[in-house]
C-alpha positions as CSV (number, residue, x, y, z in Angstrom):
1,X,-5.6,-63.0,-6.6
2,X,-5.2,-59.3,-7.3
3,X,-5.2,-57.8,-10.6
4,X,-2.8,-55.3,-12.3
5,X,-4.3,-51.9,-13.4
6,X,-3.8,-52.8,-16.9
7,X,-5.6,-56.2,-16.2
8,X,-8.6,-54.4,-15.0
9,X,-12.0,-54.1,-17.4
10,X,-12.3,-50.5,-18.3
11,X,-16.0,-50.4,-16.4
12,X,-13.7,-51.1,-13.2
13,X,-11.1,-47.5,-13.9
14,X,-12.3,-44.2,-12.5
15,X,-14.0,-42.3,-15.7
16,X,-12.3,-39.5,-17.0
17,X,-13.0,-35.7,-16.0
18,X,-15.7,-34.0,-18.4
19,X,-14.9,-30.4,-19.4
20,X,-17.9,-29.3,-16.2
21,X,-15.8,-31.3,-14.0
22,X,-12.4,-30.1,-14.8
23,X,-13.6,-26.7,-14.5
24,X,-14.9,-27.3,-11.3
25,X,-11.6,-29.4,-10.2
26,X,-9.8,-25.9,-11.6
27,X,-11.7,-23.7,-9.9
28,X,-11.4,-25.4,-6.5
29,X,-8.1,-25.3,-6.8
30,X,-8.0,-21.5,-8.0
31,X,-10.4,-20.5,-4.7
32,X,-8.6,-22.8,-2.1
33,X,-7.1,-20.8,0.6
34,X,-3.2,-22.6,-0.5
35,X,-3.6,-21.1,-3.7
36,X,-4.6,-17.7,-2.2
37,X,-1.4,-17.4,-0.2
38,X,0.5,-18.8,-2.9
39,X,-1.0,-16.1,-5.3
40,X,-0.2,-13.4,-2.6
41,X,3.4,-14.5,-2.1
42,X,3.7,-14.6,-5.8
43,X,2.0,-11.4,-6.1
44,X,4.9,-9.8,-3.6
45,X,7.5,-11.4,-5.5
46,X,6.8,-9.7,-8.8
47,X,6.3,-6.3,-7.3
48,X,10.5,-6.8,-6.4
49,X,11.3,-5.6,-10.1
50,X,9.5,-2.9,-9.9
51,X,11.3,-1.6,-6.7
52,X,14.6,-2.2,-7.6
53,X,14.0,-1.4,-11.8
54,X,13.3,2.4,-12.4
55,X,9.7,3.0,-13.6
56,X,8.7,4.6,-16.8
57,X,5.8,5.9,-15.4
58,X,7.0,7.1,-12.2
59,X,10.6,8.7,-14.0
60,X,11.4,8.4,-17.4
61,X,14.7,10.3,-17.2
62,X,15.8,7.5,-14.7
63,X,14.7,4.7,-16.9
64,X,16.9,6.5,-19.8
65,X,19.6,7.1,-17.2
66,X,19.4,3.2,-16.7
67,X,18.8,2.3,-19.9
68,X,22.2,4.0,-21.2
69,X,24.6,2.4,-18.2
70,X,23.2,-1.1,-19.1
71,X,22.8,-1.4,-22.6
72,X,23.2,-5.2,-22.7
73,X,20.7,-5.9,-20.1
74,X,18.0,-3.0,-21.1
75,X,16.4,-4.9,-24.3
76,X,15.6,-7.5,-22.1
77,X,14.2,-6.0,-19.7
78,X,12.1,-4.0,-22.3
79,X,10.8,-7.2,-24.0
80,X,9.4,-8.9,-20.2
81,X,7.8,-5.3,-19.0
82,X,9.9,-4.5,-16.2
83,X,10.3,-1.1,-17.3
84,X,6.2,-1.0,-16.7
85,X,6.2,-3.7,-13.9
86,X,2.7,-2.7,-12.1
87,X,1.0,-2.7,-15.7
88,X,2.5,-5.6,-17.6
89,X,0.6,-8.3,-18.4
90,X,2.1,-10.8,-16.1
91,X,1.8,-8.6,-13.3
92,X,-1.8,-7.9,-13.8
93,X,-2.5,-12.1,-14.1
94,X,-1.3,-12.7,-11.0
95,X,-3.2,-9.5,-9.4
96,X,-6.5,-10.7,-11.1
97,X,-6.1,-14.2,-10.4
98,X,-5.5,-13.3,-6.5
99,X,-8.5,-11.1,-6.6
100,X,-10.6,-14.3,-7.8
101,X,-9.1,-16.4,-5.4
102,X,-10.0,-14.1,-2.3
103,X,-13.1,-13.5,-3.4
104,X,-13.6,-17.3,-4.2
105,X,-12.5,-18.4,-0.4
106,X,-14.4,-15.7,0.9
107,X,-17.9,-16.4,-0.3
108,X,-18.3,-19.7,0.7
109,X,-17.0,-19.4,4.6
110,X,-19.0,-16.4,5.3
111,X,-21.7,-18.9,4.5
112,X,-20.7,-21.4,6.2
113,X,-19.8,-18.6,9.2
114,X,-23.6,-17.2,9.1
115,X,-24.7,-21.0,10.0
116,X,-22.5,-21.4,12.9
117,X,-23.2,-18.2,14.5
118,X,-26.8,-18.8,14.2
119,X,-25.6,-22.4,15.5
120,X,-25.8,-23.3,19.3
121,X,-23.4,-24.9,21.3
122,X,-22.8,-28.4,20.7
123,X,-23.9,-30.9,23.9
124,X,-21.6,-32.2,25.8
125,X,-19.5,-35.5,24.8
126,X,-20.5,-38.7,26.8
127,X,-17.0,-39.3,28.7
128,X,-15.4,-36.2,29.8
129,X,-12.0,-38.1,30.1
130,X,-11.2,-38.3,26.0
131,X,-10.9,-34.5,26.1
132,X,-7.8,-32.5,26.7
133,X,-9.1,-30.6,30.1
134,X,-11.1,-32.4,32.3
135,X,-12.4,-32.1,35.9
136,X,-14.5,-33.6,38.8
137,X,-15.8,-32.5,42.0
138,X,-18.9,-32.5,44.5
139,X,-20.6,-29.9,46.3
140,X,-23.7,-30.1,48.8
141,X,-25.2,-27.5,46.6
142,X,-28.2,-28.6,44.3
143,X,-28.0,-29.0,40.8
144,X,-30.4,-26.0,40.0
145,X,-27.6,-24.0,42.2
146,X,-24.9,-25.5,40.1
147,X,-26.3,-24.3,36.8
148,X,-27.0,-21.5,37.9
149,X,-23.1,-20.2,39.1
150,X,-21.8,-22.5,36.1
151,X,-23.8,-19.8,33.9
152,X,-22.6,-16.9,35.5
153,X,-19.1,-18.0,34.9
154,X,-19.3,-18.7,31.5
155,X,-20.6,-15.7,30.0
156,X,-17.4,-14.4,29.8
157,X,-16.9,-10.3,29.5
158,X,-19.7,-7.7,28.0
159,X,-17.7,-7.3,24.7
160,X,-16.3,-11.1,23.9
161,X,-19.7,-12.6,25.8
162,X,-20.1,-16.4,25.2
163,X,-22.9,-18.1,24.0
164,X,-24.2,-20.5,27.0
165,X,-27.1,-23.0,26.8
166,X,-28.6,-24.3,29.8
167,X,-30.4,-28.0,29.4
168,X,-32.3,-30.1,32.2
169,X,-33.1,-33.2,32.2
170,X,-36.2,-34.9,33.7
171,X,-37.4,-32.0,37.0
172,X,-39.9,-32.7,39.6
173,X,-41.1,-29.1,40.8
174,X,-42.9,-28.4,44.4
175,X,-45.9,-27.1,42.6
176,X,-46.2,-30.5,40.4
177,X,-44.5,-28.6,37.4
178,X,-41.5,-30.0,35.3
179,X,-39.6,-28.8,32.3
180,X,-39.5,-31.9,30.8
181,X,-37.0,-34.2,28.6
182,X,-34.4,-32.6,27.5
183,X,-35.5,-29.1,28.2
184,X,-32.7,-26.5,26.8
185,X,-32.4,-22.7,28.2
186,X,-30.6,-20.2,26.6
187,X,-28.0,-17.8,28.6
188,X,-30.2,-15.1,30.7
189,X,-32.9,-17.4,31.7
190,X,-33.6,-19.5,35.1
191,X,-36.0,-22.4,36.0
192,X,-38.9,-21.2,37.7
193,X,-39.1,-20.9,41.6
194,X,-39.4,-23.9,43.3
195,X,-37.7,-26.1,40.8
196,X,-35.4,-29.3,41.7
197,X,-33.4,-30.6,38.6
198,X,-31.6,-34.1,39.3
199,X,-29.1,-33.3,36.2
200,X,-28.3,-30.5,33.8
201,X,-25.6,-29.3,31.6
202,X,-24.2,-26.2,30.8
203,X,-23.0,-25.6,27.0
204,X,-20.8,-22.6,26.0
205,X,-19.2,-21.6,23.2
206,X,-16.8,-18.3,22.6
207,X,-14.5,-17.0,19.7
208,X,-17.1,-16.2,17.0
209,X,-15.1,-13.4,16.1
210,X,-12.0,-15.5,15.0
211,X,-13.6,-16.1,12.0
212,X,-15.1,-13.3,11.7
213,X,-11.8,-11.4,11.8
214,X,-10.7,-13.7,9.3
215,X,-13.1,-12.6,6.8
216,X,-12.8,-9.2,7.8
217,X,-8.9,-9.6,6.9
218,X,-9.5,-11.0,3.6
219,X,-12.4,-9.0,2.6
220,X,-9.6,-5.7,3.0
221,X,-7.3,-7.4,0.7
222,X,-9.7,-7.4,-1.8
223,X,-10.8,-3.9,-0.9
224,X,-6.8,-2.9,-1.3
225,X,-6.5,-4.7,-4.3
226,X,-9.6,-2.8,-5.8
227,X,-8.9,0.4,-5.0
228,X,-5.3,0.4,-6.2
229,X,-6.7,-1.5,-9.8
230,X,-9.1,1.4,-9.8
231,X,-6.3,4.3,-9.5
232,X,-4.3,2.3,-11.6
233,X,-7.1,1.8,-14.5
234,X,-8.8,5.3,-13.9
235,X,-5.7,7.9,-12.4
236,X,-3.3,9.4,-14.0
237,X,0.4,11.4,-12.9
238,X,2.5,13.8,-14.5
239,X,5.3,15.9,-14.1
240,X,6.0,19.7,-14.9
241,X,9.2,21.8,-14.3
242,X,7.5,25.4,-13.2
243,X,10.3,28.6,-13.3
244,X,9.7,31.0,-11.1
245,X,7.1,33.8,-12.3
246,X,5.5,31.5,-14.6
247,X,2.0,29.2,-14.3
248,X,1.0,25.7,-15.8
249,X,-2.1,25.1,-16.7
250,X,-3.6,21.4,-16.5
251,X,-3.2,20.1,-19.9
252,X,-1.5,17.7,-21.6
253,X,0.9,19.6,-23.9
254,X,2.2,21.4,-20.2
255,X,3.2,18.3,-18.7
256,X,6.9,17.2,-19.2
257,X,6.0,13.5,-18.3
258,X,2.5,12.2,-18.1
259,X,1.1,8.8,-17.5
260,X,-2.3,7.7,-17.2
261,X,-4.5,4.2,-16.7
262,X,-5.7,2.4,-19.5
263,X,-9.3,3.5,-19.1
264,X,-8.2,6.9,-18.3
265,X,-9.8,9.9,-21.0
266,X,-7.1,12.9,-21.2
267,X,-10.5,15.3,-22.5
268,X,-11.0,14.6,-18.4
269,X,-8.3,16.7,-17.1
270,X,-9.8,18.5,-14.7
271,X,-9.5,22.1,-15.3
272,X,-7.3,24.1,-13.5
273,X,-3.8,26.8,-13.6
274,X,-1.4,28.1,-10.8
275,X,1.1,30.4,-11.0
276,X,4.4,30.2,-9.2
277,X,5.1,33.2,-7.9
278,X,8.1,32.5,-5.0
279,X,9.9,29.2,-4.8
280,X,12.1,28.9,-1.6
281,X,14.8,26.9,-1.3
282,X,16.9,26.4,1.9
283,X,19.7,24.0,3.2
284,X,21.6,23.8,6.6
285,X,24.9,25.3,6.6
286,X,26.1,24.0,9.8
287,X,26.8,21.1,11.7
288,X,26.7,17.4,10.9
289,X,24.0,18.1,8.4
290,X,25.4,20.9,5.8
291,X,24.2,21.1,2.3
292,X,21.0,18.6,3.5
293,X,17.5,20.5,2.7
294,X,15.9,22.2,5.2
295,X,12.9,24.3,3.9
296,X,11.2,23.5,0.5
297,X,8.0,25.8,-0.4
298,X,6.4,27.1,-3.6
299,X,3.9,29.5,-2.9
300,X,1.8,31.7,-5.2
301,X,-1.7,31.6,-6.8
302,X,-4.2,29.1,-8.0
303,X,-7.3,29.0,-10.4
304,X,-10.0,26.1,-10.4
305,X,-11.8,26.1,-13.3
306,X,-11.3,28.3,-16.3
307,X,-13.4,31.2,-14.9
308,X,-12.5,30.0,-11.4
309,X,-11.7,33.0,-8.4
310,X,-8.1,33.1,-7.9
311,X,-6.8,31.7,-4.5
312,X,-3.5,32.3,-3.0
313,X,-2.0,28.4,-2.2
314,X,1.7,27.2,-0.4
315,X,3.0,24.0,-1.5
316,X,5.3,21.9,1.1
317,X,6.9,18.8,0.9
318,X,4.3,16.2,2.1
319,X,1.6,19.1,1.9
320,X,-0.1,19.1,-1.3
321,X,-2.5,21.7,-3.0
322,X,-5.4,19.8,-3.9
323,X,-7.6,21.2,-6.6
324,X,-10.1,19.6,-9.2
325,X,-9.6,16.2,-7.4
326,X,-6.2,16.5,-8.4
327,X,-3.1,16.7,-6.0
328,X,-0.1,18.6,-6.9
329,X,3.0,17.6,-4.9
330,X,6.4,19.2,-5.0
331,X,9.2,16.6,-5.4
332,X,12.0,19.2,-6.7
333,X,13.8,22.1,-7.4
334,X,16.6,23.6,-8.8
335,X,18.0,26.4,-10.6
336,X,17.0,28.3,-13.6
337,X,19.9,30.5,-15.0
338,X,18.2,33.9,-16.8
339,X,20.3,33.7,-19.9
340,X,20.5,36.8,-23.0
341,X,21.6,35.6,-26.4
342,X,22.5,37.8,-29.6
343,X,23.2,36.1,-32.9
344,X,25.9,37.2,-35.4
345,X,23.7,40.1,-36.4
346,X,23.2,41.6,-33.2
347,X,19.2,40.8,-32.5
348,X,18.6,38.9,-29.4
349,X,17.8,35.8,-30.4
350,X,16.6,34.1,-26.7
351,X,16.3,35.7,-23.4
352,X,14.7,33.6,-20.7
353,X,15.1,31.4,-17.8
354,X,16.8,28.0,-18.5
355,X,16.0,25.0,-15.9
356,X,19.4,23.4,-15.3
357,X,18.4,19.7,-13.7
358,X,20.3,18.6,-10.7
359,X,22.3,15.8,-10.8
360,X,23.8,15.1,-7.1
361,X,23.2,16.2,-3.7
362,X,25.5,19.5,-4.3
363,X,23.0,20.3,-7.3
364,X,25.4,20.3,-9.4
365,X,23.1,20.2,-12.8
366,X,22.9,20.2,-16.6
367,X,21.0,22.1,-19.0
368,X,20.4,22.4,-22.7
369,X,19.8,26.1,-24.6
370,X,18.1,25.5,-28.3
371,X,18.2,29.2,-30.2
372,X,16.6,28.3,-33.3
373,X,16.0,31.8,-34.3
374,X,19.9,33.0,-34.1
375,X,21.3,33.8,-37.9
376,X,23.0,32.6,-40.2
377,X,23.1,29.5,-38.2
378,X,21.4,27.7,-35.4
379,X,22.6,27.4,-32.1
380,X,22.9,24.8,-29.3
381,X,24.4,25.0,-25.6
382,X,25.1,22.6,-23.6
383,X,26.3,22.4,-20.4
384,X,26.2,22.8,-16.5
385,X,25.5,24.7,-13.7
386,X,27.2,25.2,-10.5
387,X,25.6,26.9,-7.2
388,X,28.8,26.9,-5.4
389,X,31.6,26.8,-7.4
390,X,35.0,26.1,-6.1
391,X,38.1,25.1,-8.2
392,X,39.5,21.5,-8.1
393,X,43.1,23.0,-8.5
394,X,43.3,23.9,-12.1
395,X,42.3,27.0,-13.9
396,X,38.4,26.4,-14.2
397,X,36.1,25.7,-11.4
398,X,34.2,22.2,-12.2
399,X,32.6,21.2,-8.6
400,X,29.7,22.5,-6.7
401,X,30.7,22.7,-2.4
402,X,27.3,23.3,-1.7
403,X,23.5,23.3,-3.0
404,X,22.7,26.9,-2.4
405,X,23.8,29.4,-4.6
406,X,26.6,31.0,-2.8
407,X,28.7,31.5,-5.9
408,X,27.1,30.4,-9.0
409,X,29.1,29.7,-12.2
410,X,27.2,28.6,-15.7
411,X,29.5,26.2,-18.4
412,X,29.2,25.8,-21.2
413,X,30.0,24.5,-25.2
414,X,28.9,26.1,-27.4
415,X,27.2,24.2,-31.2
416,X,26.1,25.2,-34.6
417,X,24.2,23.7,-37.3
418,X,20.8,22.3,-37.6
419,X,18.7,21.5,-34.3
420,X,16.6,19.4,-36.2
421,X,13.6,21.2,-34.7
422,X,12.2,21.9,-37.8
423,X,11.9,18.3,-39.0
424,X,8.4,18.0,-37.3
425,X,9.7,15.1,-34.6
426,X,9.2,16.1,-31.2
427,X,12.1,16.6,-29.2
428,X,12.9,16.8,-25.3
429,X,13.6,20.0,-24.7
430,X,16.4,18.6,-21.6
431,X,18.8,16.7,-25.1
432,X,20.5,18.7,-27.7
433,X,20.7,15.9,-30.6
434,X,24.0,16.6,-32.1
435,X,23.7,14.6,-35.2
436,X,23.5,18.0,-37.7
437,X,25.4,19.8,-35.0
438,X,29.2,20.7,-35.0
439,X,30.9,22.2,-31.7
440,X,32.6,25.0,-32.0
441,X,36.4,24.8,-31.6
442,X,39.8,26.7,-29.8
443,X,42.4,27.4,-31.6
444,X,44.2,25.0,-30.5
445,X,41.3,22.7,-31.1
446,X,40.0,21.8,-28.0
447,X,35.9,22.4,-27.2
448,X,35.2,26.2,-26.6
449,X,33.2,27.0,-24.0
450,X,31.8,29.9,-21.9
451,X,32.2,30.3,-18.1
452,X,29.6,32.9,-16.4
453,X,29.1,33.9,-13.5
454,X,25.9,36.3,-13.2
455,X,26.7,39.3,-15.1
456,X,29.0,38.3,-17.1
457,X,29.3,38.6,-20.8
458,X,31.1,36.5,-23.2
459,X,31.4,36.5,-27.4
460,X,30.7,34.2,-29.4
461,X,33.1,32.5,-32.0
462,X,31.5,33.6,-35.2
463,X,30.0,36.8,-33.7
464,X,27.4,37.1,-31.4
465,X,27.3,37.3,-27.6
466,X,26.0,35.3,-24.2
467,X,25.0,37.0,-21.1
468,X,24.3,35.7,-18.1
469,X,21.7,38.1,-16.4
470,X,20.0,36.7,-13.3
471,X,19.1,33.3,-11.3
472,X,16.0,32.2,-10.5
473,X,15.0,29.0,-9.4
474,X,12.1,26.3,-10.6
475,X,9.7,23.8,-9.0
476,X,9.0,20.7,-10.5
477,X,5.4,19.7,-9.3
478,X,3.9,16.5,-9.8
479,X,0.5,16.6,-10.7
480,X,-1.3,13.5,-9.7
481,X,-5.1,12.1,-9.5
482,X,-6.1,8.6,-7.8
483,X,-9.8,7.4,-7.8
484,X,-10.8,5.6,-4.6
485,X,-7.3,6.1,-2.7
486,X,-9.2,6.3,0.4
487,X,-10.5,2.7,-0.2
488,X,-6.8,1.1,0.2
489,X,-6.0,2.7,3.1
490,X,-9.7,2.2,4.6
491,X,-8.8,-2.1,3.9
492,X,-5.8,-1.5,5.3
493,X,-7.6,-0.4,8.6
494,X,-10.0,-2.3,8.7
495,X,-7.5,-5.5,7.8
496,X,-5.4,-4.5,11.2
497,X,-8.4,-5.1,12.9
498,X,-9.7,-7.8,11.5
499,X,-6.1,-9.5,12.2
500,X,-5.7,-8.4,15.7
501,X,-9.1,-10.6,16.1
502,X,-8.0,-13.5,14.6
503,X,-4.8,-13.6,16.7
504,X,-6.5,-13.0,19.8
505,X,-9.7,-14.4,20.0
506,X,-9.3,-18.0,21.3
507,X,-12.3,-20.1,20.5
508,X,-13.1,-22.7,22.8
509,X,-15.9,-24.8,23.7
510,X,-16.7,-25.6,27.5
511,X,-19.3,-28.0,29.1
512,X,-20.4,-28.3,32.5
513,X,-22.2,-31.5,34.0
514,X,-24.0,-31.6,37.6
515,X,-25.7,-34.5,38.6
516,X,-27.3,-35.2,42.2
517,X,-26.3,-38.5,43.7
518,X,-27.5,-39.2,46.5
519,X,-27.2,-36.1,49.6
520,X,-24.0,-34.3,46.9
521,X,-23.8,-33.2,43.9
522,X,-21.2,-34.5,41.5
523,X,-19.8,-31.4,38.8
524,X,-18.3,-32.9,35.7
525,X,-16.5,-29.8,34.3
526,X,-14.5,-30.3,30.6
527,X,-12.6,-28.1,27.8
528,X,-11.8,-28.1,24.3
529,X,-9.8,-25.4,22.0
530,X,-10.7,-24.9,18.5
531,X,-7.6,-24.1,17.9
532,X,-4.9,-25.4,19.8
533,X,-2.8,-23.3,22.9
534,X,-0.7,-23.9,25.9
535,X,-2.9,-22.6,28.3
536,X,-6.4,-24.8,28.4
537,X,-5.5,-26.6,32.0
538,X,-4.7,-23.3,33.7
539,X,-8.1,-21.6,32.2
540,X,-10.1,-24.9,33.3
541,X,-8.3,-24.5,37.0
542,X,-9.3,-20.9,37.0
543,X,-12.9,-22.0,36.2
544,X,-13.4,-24.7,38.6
545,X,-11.9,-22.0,41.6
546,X,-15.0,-19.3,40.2
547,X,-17.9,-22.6,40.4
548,X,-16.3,-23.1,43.9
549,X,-16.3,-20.1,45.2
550,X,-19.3,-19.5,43.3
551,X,-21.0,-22.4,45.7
552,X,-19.4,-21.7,48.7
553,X,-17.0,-24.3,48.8
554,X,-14.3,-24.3,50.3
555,X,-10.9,-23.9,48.4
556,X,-9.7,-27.3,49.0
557,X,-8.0,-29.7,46.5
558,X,-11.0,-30.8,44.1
559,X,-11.0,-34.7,43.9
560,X,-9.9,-34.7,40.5
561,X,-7.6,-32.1,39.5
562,X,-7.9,-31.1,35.7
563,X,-5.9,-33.0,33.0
């Protein structure tokens, strides 16, 4: 009579798990090959935010951009990382516990991979007729002859060769000789002249490099996933707005946005300055695709090192300068209005080149002026610039018809106050905070504001004037260093490889059996895939057509056509 579990003495229940044997439960299923492609899949899923989300680190002026058209849905986002996706701390679990995993599956089957290929192959089963492909036929040609072709044919070609055993059973030789019970020959070799073998085998064995390729495939995942922790721990990017006739100098305080690893040390900045002496900017202004850029170059002069010889560099899009194991990319440009300002008492108060940042494909951009020097009061523009201005059908022009600056037109309103620069907070230098600021007024008490073309003059309300006196234009580089980035796109290689292998190399094992009875000589001829495919009875017909014509049989119909 059976008993119930709860009937059972407790010596009879499985004992519980000890804290070794839990972790080693846990870390089977952490390095099992399930949990790997789980990890991976998982992995690929929580990059999606980071595609789709703006990235703080990549640009932060997007992020605010995003942050301001979903203020319900920003916090949110802000508490669960997603404005740092590729850094947050759920994002790096997953990418170290997939890293452990790998590793963890690779270790043990490259062991168990070194034993098989210094394995030989296995001999042959008893009865031929249990495997999938199977074949008989006879020949008048001797055993020794039969091994001998059979060997031949299953080498297989100079760069996927097989591995092929040759084994004799009991031989009489001529000269009294004999190789004995059980007497095994590797692939290459011969029994000696004179020799008569009454039975023999042939063992072969192909598609080692399936696994191999595996491991190869795995291994450059973990290469990948190291050498994009290492650029991520160690590298670091930034971003600078350049005007045209001025330099940067590698820095932290000339950067505009700047983000670096966790283990990254910004007293390692490499070194370096370039001056921008000539930006060029052009756009087709023809055919299907007007206003769309054409030619984007910054050209001009660099210095590595601080005593460094100067060298002359050009900077394309997709062709970086690379200096101090640094590469320095253009990703932008736009337009930087030369603009004259006088304060109430006459003294010019600013006079430089303003970047205004594009905002649409027409570059239609904004800008912010700060004069904190003007008397008695500070002042504040803000604004936008136009390259081709074209009115909309009222008085003022307020759309750009095209990027390049055909006819250029600067707006803007015009505040006074307190900037609030001299509170000590730091301040972007692309916002005008408006808190201490009031905007000057019309008569009629709508905004004033200034409309230049270049120039033009206009007067202030409470004295002053604005002038707008050139247009130049501005690169905005993107300063960038990543340790290792050769050893991603070396795994990625290398990975290709390693899968085209495992997709193509078929292993299979083959065994073929000769035995003299009586004046012929029966040939026993059998198949089996490692891995399972369509086409095992058409590669066991095409053997048994090589071992016939290989003896000199004719090609009839063998007596037992292959299963």
């Amino acid at each position: 009579m059976a008993r119930s579990r709860k009937d059972r003495a407790p010596a009879e229940l499985a004992p519980a798990l000890g804290p070794v044997e839990t972790l080693r439960w846990a870390w089977r299923q952490l390095t099992s090959m399930r949990t790997a492609l789980l990890l991976l899949l998982l992995l690929a899923i929580a990059a999606v935010p980071g595609s789709v989300v703006p990235q703080r680190g990549v640009d932060a002026r997007a992020v605010e951009a995003f942050q301001a058209r979903h203020p319900d849905l920003s916090p949110w986002l802000e508490r669960l990382g997603v404005f740092h996706t590729y850094t947050s701390p759920w994002f790096s679990a997953v990418y170290v516990l997939l890293m452990v995993s790998l590793i963890g599956c690779i270790l043990p089957r490259t062991k168990v991979y070194l034993r098989s290929v210094r394995a030989r192959p296995p001999r042959a089963p008893r009865n031929f007729d249990r495997l999938p492909a199977s074949a008989t036929f006879e020949t008048d040609a001797d055993v020794e002859e039969v091994l001998a072709v059979a060997r031949g044919a299953l080498r297989g070609p100079r760069l996927l060769p097989s591995r092929v055993d040759v084994v004799r059973d009991e031989a009489a030789s001529s000269t009294g000789g004999g190789a004995g019970p059980g007497a095994a020959e590797s692939a290459g070799g011969g029994a000696g002249p004179g020799a008569a073998t009454s039975t023999g085998e042939v063992r072969a064995e192909r598609g080692y490099l399936r696994e191999l390729g595996n491991l190869v495939f795995h291994t450059s995942i973990v290469a990948v996933l190291v050498g994009v922790a290492a650029g991520a721990l160690w590298g670091y990017r930034g971003a600078a707005i350049v005007t045209q006739g001025e330099g940067f100098a590698n820095v932290l305080t000339q950067y505009d946005e700047f983000a670096s690893g966790a283990l990254f040390d910004t007293n390692d900045l490499p070194p370096f300055s370039l001056q921008l002496d000539k930006m060029v900017a052009r756009f087709w202004t023809t055919g299907p695709q007007r206003g769309a850029p054409r030619l984007f170059e910054a050209s001009g002069t660099y210095r590595e090192g601080v005593d460094g010889r100067e060298k002359p560099y050009e900077i394309r899009v997709n062709h970086p300068l690379n200096v101090g194991g640094t590469s320095v990319f253009l990703v932008g440009q736009g337009y930087a209005p030369v603009v004259k300002i006088t304060d109430a008492k006459g003294d010019v108060v600013f006079d430089g080149a303003v970047p205004f940042l594009p905002a649409d494909g027409t570059y239609t951009s904004n800008g912010v002026i700060k004069v904190p020097d003007a008397r008695p009061e500070q002042l504040g523009f803000q604004g936008f610039f136009l390259p081709t201005a074209v009115s909309n059908g009222t008085e003022e022009a307020s759309v750009s018809a095209f990027p390049g600056a055909v006819n250029p037109l600067l707006g803007l309103f015009v505040f006074h106050g307190d900037l609030g620069v001299d509170d000590g907070l730091p301040q972007s230098v692309y916002v005008l905070d408006q808190d201490k600021l009031e905007q000057y007024k019309n008569a009629d008490g709508s905004n004033f504001r200034v409309s230049l073309s270049p120039g033009q003059e206009a007067d202030l309300p409470d004295g002053g004037t604005i002038e707008f006196t050139d247009l130049t234009l501005f690169a905005r580089f993107q300063i960038a260093s990543t340790p290792l980035v050769w050893l991603p796109l070396g795994g990625i290689s290398i990975g290709i490889v390693g899968l085209v292998l495992s997709l193509a190399v078929r292993p299979r094992r083959t065994w073929v059996r000769a035995r003299r009875v009586g004046s012929r000589t029966v040939v026993e001829v059998a198949a089996l895939d490692r891995v399972p495919r369509d086409d095992l009875g058409t590669s066991l017909e095409d053997l048994l057509a090589q071992l016939r014509s290989g003896l000199g049989d004719p090609p009839d119909d063998p007596e037992k056509e292959p299963r």
